[in-house]
C-alpha positions as a printed NumPy array, in Angstrom:
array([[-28.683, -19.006,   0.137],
       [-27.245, -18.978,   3.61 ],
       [-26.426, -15.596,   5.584],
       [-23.236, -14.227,   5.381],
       [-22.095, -11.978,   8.197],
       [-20.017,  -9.104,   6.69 ],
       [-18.133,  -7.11 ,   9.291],
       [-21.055,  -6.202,  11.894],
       [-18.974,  -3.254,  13.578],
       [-15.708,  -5.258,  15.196],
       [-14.323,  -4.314,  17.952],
       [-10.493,  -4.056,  16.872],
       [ -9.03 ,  -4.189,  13.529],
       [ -5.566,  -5.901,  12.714],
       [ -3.389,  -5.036,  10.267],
       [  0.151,  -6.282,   9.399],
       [  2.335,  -5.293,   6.073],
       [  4.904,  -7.424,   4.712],
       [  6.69 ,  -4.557,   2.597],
       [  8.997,  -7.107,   0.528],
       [  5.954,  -9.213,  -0.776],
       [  3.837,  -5.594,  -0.939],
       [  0.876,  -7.024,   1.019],
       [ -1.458,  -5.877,   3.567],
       [ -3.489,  -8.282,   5.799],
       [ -6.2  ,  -6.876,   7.294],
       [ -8.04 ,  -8.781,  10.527],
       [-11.101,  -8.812,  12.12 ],
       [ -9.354,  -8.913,  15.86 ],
       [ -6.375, -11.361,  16.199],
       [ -5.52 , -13.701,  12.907],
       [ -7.259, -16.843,  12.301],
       [ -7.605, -20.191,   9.881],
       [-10.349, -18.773,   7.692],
       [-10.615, -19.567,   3.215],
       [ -9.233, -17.304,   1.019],
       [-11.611, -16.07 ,  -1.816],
       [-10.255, -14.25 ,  -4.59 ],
       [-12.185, -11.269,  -6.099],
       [-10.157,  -9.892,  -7.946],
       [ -7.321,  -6.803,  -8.766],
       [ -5.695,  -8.339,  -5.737],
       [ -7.831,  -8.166,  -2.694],
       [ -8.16 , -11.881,  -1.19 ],
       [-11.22 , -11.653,   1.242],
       [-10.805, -14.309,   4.215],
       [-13.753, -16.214,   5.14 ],
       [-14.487, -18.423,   8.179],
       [-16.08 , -21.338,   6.53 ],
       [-17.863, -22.173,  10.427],
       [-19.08 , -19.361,  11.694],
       [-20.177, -17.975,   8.174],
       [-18.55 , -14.719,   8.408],
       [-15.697, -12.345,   6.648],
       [-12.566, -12.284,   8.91 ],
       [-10.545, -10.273,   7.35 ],
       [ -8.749,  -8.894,   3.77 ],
       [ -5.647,  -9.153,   1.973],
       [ -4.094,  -6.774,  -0.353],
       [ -1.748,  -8.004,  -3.011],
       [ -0.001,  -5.082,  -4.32 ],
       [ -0.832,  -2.111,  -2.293],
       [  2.457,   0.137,  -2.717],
       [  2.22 ,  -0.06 ,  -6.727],
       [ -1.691,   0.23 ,  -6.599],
       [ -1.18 ,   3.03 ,  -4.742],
       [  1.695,   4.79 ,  -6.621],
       [ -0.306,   4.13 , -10.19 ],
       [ -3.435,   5.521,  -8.478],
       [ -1.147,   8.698,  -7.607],
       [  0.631,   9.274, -10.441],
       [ -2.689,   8.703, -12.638],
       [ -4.684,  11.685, -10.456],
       [ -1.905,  14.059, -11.32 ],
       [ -2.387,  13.505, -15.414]])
């Protein structure tokens, strides 16, 4: 199995939320084509199929993950 280069300390992280759809994309510097690879509970990791390395995450859900999570910790 080939090596797969898993965030090797980036230099900038980018982020943008799209608070209709509830998502978060997370970048590994600016944006780029990369394959999305679901794995599960709604996190989409993005992975450049050329340079054999994660680019970046999305988030499906955030806002009600993180409301649930909240209103579980206080039962």
């Amino acid at each position: 199995m080939e090596a797969v280069k898993i965030l090797e300390k980036p230099t900038a992280l980018t982020w943008d939320y799209d608070e209709e759809a509830d998502v978060l994309y997370l970048s590994v510097g600016d944006p780029r084509p990369a394959v999305g690879i679901d794995i599960g509970e709604g996190v989409v990791l993005r992975y450049d199929e050329a340079r054999k390395e994660v680019v970046g995450l999305t988030l499906i859900g955030l806002r009600a993950k993180l409301l649930k999570g909240l209103a579980d910790s206080q039962t």
